[in-house]
C-alpha positions, 0 to 999 in steps of 0.5 A: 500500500502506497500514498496513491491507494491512500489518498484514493480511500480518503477521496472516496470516503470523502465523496460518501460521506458528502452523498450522506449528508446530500441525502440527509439534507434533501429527505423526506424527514428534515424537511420539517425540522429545517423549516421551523429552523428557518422561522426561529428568528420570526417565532418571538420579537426580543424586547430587550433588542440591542439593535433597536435602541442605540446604547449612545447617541451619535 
């Protein structure tokens, strides 16, 4: 075994686990979690906002 037949398994363990998580993303079942991911900054409006009222006046 020499660094060619290593540097092939790494390639192809590298493109399986890049099908693996092709696969998770695009399932049936993620759709659901990855949608109410998306909305979690839109569920509550925070009071306490730093953005919205500048500590300082410029």
């Amino acid at each position: 075994m020499d660094i060619n037949d290593l540097r092939s398994i790494v390639t192809v363990a590298g493109l399986l686990c890049f099908l693996a998580i092709v696969g998770w993303a695009y399932g049936k079942g993620s759709k659901k979690g990855f949608e109410e991911a998306a909305n979690l900054p839109f569920a509550e409006h925070d009071d306490q906002g730093g953005a919205s009222k500048p500590s300082h006046p410029r």
